[in-house]
C-alpha positions as CSV (number, residue, x, y, z in Angstrom):
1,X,39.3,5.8,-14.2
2,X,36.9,6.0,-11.1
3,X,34.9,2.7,-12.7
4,X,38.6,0.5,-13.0
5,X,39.7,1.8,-9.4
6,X,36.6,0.2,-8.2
7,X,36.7,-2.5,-9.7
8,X,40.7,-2.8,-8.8
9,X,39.3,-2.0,-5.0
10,X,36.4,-4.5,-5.5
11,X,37.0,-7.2,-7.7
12,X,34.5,-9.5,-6.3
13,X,32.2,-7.0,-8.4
14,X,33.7,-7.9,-11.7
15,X,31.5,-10.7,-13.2
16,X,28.0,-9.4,-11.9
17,X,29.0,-6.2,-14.0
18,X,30.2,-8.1,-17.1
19,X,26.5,-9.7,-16.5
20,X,24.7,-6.6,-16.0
21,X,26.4,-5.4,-19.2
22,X,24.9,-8.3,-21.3
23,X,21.3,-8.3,-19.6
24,X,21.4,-4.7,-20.5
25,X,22.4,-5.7,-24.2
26,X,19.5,-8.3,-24.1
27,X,17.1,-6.3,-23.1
28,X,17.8,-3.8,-26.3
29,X,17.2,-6.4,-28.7
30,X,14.4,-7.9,-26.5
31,X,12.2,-4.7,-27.8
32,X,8.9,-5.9,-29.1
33,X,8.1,-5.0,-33.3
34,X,4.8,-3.4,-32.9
35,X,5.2,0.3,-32.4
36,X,3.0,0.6,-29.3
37,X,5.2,-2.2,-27.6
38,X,8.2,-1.1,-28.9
39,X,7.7,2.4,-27.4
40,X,6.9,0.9,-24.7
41,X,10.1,-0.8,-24.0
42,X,12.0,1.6,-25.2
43,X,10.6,4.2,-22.8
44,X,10.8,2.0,-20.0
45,X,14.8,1.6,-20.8
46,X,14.8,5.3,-20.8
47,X,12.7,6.4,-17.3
48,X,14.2,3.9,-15.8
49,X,16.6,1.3,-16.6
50,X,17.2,-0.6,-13.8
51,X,13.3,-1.2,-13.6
52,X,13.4,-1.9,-17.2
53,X,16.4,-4.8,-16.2
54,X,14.3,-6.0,-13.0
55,X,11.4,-6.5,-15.3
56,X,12.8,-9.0,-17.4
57,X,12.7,-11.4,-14.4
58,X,9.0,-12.1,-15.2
59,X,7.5,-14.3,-17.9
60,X,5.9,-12.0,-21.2
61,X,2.0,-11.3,-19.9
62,X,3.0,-10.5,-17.0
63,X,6.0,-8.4,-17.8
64,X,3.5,-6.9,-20.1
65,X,1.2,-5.6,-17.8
66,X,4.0,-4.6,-15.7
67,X,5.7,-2.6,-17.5
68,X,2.1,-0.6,-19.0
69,X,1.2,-0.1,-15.2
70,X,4.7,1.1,-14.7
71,X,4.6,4.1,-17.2
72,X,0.8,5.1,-16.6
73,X,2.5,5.4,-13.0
74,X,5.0,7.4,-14.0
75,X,3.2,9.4,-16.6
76,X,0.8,10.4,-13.7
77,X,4.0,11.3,-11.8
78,X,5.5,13.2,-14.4
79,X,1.9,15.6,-14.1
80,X,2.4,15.7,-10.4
81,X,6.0,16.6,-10.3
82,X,5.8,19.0,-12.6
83,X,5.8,22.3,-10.6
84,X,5.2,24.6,-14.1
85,X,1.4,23.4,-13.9
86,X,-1.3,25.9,-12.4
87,X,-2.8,24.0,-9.6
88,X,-6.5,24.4,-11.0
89,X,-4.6,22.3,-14.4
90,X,-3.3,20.0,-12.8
91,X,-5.6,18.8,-10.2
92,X,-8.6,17.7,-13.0
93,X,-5.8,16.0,-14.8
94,X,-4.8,14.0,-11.9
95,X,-8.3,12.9,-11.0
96,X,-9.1,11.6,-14.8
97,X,-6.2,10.3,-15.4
98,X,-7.5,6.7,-15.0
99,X,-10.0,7.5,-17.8
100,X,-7.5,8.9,-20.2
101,X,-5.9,5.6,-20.4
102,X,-8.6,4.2,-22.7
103,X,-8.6,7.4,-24.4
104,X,-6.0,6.3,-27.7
105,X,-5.7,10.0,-28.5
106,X,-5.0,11.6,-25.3
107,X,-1.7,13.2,-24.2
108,X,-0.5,15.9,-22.3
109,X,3.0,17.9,-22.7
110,X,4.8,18.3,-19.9
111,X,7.8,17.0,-17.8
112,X,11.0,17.1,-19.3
113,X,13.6,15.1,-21.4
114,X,12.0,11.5,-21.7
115,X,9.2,12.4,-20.1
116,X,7.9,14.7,-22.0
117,X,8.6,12.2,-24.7
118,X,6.3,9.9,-22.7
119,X,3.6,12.3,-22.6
120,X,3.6,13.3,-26.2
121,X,3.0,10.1,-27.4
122,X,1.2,8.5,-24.1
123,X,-1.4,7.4,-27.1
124,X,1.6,4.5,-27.6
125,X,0.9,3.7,-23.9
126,X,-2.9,3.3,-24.0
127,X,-3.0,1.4,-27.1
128,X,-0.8,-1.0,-25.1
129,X,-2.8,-1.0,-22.5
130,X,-6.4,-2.2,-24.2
131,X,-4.3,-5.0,-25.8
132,X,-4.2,-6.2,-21.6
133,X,-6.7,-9.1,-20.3
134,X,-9.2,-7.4,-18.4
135,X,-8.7,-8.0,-15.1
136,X,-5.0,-6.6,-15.6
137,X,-6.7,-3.2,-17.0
138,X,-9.2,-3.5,-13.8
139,X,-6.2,-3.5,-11.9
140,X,-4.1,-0.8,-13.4
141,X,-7.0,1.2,-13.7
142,X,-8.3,0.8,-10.0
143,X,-4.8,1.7,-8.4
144,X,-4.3,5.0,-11.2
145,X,-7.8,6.4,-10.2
146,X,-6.7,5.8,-6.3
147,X,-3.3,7.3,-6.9
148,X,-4.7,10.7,-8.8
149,X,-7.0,11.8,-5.9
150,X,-4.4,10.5,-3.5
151,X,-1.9,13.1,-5.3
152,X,-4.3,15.8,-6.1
153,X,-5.0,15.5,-2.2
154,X,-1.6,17.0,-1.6
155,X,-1.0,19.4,-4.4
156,X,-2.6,21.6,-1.3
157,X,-1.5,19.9,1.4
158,X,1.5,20.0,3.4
159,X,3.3,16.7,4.7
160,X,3.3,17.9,8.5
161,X,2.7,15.2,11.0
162,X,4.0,11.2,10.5
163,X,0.6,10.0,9.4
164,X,0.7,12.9,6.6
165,X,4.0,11.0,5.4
166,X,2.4,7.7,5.2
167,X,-0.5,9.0,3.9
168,X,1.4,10.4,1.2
169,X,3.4,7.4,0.4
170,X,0.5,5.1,0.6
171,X,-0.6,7.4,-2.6
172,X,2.5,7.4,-4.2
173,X,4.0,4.2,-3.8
174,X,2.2,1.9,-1.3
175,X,-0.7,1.6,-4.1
176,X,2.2,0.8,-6.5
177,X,2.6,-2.4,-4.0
178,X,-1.0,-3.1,-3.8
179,X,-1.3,-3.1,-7.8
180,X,1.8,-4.7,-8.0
181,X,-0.4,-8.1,-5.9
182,X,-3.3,-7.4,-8.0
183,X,-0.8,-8.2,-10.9
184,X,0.4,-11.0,-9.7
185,X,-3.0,-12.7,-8.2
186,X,-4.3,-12.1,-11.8
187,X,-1.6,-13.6,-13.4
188,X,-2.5,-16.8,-11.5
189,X,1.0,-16.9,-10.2
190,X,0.5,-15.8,-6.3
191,X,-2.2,-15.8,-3.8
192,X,-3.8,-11.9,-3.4
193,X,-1.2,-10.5,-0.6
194,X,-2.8,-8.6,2.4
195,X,-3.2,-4.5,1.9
196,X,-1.1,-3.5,5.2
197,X,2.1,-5.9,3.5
198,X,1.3,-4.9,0.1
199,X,1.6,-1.3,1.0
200,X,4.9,-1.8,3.2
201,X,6.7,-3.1,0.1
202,X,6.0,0.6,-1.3
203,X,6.7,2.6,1.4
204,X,9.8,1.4,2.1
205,X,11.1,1.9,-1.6
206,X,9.7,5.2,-1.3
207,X,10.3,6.5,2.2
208,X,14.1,5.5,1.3
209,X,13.8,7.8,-2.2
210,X,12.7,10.6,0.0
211,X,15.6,10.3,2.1
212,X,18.3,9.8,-0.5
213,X,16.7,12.5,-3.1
214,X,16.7,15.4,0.0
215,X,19.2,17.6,-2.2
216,X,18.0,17.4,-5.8
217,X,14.3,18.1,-4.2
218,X,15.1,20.8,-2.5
219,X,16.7,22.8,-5.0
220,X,13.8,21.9,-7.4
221,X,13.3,24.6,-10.3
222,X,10.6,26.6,-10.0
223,X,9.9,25.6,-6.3
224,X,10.8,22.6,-4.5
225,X,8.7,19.7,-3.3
226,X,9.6,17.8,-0.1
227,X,8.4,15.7,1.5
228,X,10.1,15.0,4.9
229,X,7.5,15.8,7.5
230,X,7.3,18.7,10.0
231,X,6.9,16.7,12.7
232,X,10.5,14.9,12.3
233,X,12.8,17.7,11.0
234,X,11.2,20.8,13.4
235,X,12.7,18.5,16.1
236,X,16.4,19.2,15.0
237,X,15.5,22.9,12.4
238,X,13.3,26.1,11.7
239,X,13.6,25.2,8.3
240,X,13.9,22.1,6.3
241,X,16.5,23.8,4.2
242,X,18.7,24.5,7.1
243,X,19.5,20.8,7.2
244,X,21.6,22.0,4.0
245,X,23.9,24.4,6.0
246,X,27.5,23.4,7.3
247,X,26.9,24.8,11.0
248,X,24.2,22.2,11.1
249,X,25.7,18.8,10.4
250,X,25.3,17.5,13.7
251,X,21.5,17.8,13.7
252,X,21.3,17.3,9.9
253,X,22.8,13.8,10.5
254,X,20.2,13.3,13.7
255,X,17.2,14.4,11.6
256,X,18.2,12.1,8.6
257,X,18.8,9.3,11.2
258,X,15.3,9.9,12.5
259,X,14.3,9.6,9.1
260,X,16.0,6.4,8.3
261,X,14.4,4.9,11.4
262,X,11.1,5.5,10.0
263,X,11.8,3.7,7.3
264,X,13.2,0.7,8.9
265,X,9.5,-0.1,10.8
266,X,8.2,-1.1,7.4
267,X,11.8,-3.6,6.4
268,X,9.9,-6.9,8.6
269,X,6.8,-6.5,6.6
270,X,8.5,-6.4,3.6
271,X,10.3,-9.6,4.3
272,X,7.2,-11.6,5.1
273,X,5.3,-10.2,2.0
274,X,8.1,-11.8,0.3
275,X,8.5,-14.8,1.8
276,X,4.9,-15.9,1.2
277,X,5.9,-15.6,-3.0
278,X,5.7,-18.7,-4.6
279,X,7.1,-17.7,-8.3
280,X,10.8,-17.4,-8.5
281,X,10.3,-14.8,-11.0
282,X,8.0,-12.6,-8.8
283,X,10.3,-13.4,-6.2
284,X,13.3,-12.0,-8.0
285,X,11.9,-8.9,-9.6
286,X,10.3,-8.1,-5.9
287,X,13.5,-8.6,-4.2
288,X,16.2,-6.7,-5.9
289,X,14.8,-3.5,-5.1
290,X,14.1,-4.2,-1.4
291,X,17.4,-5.1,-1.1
292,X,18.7,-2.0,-2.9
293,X,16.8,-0.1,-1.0
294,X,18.2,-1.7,2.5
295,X,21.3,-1.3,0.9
296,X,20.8,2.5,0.4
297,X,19.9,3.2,3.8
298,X,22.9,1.9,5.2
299,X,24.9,4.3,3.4
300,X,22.6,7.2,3.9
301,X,22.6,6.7,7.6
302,X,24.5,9.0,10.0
303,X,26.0,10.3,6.6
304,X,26.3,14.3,5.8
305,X,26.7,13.5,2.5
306,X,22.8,13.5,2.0
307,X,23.1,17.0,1.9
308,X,25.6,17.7,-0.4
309,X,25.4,15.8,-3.0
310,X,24.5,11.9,-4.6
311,X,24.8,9.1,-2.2
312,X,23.9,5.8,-3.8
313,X,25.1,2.1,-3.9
314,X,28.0,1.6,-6.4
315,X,27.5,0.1,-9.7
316,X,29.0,-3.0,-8.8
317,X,27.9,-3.8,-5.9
318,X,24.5,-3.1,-7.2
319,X,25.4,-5.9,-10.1
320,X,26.2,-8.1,-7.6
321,X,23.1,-7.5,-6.0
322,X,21.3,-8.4,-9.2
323,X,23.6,-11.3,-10.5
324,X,23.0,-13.0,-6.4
325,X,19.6,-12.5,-6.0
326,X,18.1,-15.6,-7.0
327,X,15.6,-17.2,-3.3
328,X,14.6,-16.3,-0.4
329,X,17.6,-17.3,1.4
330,X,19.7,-14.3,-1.0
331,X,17.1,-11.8,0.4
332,X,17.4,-12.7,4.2
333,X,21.5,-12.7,3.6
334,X,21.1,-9.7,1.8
335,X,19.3,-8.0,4.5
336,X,20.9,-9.3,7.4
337,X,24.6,-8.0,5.7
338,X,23.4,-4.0,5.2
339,X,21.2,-4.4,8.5
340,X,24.5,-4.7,10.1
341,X,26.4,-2.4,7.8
342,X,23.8,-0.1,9.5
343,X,24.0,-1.0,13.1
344,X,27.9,-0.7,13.2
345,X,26.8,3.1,12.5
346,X,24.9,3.4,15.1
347,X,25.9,6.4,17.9
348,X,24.8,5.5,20.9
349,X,24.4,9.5,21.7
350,X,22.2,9.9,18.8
351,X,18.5,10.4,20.3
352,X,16.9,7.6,18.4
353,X,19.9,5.0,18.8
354,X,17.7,3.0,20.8
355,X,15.1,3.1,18.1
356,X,17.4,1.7,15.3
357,X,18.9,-0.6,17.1
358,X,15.7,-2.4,18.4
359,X,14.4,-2.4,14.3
360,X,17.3,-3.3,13.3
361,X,17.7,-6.2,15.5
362,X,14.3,-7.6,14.6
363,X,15.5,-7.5,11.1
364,X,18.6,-9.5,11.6
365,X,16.6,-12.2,14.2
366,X,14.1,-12.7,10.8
367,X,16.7,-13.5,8.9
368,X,18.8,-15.4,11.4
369,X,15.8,-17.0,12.1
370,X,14.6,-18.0,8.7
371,X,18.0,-17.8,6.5
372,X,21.0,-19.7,6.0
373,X,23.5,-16.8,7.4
374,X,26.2,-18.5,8.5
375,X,26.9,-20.8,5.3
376,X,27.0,-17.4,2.9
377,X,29.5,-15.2,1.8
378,X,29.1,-11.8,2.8
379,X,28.2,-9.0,0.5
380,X,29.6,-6.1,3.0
381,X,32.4,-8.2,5.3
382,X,34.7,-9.6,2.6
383,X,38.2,-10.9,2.8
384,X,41.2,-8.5,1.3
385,X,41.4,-9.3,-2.7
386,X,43.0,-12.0,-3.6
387,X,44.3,-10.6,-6.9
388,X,46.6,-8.1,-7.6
389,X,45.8,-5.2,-9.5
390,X,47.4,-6.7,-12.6
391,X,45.5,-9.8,-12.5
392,X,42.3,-7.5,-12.4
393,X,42.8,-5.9,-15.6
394,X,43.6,-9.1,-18.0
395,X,40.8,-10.8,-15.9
396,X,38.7,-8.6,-17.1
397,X,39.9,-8.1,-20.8
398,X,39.9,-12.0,-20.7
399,X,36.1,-12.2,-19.7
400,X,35.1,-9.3,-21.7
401,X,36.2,-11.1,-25.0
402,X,34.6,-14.0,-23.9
403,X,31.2,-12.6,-23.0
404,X,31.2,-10.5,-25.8
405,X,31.6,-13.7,-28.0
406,X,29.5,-15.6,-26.2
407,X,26.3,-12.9,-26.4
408,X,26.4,-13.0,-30.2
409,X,26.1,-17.1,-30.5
410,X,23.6,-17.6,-27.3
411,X,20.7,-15.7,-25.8
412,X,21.3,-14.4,-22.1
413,X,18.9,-16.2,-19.4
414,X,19.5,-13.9,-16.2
């Protein structure tokens, strides 16, 4: 009942989910024969499964490599997060790890669910990998041996100060951006993006992970990890757990504001690394989770719920993120419609109101500047629905039955 009353509330949202429906259903049969490929896919689908829908935006040696440097990623992850591994285990492991992806024998159990699946038969992943062109396995390999010591650096280490945080999500996630243009150059598709752009596009995915994933961090079994830094949150707690407690919304929502305007310096960068993309492909599968991630800040900002609980773009509007992402222009729009979301949130009492407001406005000049914003239709400010609630539904059965025909006859080009 919750998915048809927001639909009912939303129905602007019903064809990009009827479309994110069949991509999914494309994808599944999309799985490659051979066993190492076919695990592969099949894991990716399972880790992660709107990556494993953004991937299908690129063409087949590229979405290839992709999706290989994807899961040696997150295997490596999977042995960092896990917080049942003895330190003097799991360091070693993350410094190798680079090597043990020509190893076709190697594995290591841990991480649960799916990804101890992954790691169990990571042999499935390496044989993948040496079927790569060389320079793709350079690449993959290069940014996995960065990313190990990066990690093994602060299995020890404490995120304290604001160059601690970016030094951590340079590890984590900026190196995912800078192999992510290695990928790309050597695909012949795109010129080789600067480092300082490169890495923005991953810290700001991962800056705004840390912010949404506060909760489910914290109360990590055995021990949490976090990963907000000292220097931010002291400013409002004693503890970074008191941000939980009820007495201390008000300077909960001033810390997570703080945070959010930390990740906001890196949203310009991201826009120009993106601009300069050539492929429309690259463009797409770049772009759609930028703009979910400008999208999930805007509802994390100023918002309690952060620390009670999940607090994530609905399913729809996330479809029709997908379904309307298609140029540049989509990306500015995009941008310039949660960057406002997020400034009408703004407090002018809150101690870094100043702060967001003067990012925020560079964002929206950008994409005033370079996109077609006032000939678009809006994904937050929308008109009342046109239908009535009636209407909805046998809309919906209507294009159901037709899709649903239609996806047995004809393959699905998103």
């Amino acid at each position: 009942m919750g998915s048809l009353r927001a639909i009912l509330s939303n129905p602007d949202d019903l064809y990009p989910l009827l479309k994110l429906k069949m991509a999914a259903r494309h994808a599944e049969k999309q799985i490659p024969p051979e066993p190492q490929w076919g695990f592969c896919y099949t894991m990716l689908q399972k880790v992660s499964r709107s990556f494993a829908l953004v991937i299908q935006q690129l063409d087949t040696d590229l979405r290839d490599a992709v999706c290989i440097f994807y899961l040696v990623l997150r295997a490596l992850d999977t042995v960092e997060d896990d917080t049942s591994i003895a330190t003097e285990v799991k360091v070693p492991i993350l410094m190798a790890f680079h090597q043990h992806v020509y190893d076709r024998e190697w594995h290591f159990s841990c991480g649960t669910n799916d990804y101890r699946v992954l790691m169990d038969e990571f042999h499935h992943v390496s044989t993948a990998f040496l079927e790569l062109g060389r320079s793709y396995q350079q690449a993959i390999e290069d940014i996995t041996m960065r990313m190990g010591a990066g990690m093994a650096k602060f299995i020890c280490k404490e995120v304290e100060t604001v160059g601690d945080y970016n030094e951590y999500c340079h590890y984590v996630a900026g190196l995912v951006g800078l192999g992510l243009s290695k990928l790309f150059h050597a695909s012949e598709k795109e010129d080789l993006a600067s480092d300082a752009l490169s890495n923005s596009m991953g810290l700001f995915l991962q800056k705004t992970n840390i912010i949404r994933d506060y909760l489910e961090d914290i109360n990590e079994i055995p021990k949490s990890r976090m990963f907000w830094p000292r220097q931010i949150w002291s400013k409002y707690v004693n503890r970074l757990e008191d941000l939980k407690d009820e007495e201390n919304s008000v300077k909960a929502g001033r810390c997570l504001n703080d945070m959010v305007t930390n990740a906001l310096t890196h949203a310009e960068d991201c826009l120009t690394y993106m601009a300069a993309l050539r492929d429309p492909a690259i463009l797409r599968f770049c772009a759609i989770p930028q703009i979910m991630a400008i999208g999930t800040l805007a509802l994390c900002y100023n918002n309690i719920q952060v620390f009670r609980g999940v607090v994530k773009m609905r399913r729809g509007l996330t479809a029709r993120v997908i379904h309307g992402t298609k140029t540049m222009s989509d990306v500015y729009e995009a941008f310039y419609d949660f960057s406002r979301m997020l400034k009408s949130k703004v407090d002018n009492s809150d101690p870094n109101a100043r702060k967001t407001k003067e990012q925020l406005e560079a964002i929206l000049k950008t994409c005033r500047d370079y996109g077609t914003i006032n000939e678009r239709k809006s994904y937050i400010i929308r008109a009342e629905p046109k239908y009535s609630s009636t209407s909805v539904i046998i809309i919906f059965i209507i294009l159901a039955i037709l899709l649903a025909c239609l996806s047995s006859t004809r393959p699905y080009n998103m």
